[in-house]
N, C-alpha and C positions, 0 to 999 in steps of 0.2 A: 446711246450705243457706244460701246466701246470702239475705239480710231483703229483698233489693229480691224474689227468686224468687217472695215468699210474696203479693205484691201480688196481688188481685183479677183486678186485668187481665191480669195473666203466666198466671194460672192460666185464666182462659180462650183465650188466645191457646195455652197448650199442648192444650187441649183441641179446638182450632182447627184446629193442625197437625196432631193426631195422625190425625184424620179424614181431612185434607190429604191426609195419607200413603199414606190406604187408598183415596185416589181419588176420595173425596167432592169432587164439579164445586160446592156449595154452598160447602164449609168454602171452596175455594180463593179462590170470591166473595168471601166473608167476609175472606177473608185477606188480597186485594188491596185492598178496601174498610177495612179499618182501619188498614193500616198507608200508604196511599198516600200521603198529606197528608203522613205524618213523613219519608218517602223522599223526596218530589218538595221539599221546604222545606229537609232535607239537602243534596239534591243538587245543589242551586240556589244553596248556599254556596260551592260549584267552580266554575260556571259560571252567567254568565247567563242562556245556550239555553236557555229553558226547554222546548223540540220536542226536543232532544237530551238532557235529565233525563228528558223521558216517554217518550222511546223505549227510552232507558237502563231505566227502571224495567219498562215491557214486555217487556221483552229479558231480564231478571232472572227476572219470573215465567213467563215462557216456558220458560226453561231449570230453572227449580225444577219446573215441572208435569211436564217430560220426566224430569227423572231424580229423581223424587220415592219409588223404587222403591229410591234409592241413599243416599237421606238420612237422617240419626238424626233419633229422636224426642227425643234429650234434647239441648235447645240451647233458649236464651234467645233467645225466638224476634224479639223488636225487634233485640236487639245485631244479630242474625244477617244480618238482613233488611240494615240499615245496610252491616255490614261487606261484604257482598256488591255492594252496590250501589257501597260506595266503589270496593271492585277494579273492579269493571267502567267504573267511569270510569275510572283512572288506566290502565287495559288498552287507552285508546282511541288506535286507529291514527290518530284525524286531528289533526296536527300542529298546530291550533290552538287545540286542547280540551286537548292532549298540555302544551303546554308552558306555557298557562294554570295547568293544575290542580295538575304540578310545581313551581314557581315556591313559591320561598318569598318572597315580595314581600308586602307588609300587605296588600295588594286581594288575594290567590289566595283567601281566606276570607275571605265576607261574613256579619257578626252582624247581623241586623236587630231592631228593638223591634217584637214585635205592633202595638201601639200606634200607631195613628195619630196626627200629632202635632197634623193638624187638630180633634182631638178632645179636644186636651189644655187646656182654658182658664185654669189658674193657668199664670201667666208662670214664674214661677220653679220651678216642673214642669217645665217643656217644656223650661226651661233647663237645669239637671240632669238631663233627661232626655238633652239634645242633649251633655252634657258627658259621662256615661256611655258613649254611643257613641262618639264621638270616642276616648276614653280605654280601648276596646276596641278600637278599627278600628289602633292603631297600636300592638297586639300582632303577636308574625312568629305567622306562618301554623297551626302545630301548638297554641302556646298557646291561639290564639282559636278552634280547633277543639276542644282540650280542656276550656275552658271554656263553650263550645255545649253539649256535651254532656252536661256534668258538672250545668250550671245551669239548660240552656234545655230538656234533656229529661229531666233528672234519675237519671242514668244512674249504676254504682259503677264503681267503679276498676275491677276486674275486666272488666268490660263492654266500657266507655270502651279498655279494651287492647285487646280482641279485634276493636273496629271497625276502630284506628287500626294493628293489625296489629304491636304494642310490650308491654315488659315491664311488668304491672304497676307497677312501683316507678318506672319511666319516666313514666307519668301522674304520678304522686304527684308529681316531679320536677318535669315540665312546669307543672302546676298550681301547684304551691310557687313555678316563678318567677314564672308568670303574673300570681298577686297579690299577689307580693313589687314587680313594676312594676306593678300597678295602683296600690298603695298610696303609690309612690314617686310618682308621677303625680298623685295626689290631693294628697299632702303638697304639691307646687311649686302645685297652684293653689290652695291654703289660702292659702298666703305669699302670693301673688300678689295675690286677695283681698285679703288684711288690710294690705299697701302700699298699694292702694289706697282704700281706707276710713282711711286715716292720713292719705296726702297731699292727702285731700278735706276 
């Protein structure tokens, strides 16, 4: 069994679904109620509608409550939730959503810091903080989605496959380059940095 399976929360989340299953109208509360926040903050990485991510996620557990008769109990039930939710955007007939969400351009996935930055009052925090982004926002599109995941929800490779609809070894792949340029990135503004503390 995979280590992430054995976490607390996974294990009540399966005990969640399994109820789900049997028709229990509470566990399903419970099940829109915890995992809502992780799916509408996902889903809001494709687009900024935030009315078309909650419609999307209503539309999701509407169709899981209908065919909830059809469904296995044994599924990692966040991957699950995610992966289903991505399809269901990338499924969307309106041409504006469509080719936003397609788009491998740096803006089709947005990383954002919890963090407010008005909250942030060391200067040189906010600066590294602001330098981090940046230096994530101009990863292509799948990287900075593989690493959402990986980092921002703490997801395993295995998982991270089954959202993004790819080969295990394809994560590992994506990721390897992901912070093979993040690292490259960090290195030119190390130099860049220490040119200027030289020329000063």
């Amino acid at each position: 069994m995979n280590l992430s399976d054995q976490r607390p929360e996974n294990h009540i989340d399966n005990i969640i679904w399994d109820r789900f299953l049997e028709g229990d109208k509470v566990a399903f509360g419970e099940l829109m109620k915890t995992h809502f926040n992780t799916l509408f903050h996902y889903g809001t990485k494709f687009s900024k509608d935030k009315e078309f991510i909650k419609d999307c996620i209503q539309d999701l557990f509407l169709q899981l409550w209908e065919s909830r008769q059809n469904l296995s109990n044994n599924v990692m039930v966040k991957p699950y939730l995610m992966a289903s939710l991505r399809r269901r955007i990338h499924r969307s007939t309106l041409p504006f959503y469509f080719s936003d969400i397609l788009t491998e351009s740096k803006d089709s996935f947005d990383i954002e810091f919890s963090i407010e930055e008005k909250f942030i009052q060391d200067e040189s925090t906010l600066a590294l903080t602001q330098k981090i982004k940046y230096t994530l926002e101009m990863l292509p599109k799948r990287q900075k989605e593989a690493i959402y995941l990986k980092f921002f929800q703490e997801l395993e490779r295995e998982q991270i496959a089954k959202i993004m609809d790819i080969a295990p070894q394809t994560v590992s792949n994506i990721l390897q380059m992901a912070v093979k340029q993040l690292k490259k990135q960090w290195i030119t503004e190390l130099v860049s940095v220490l040119i200027l503390l030289l020329i000063n």
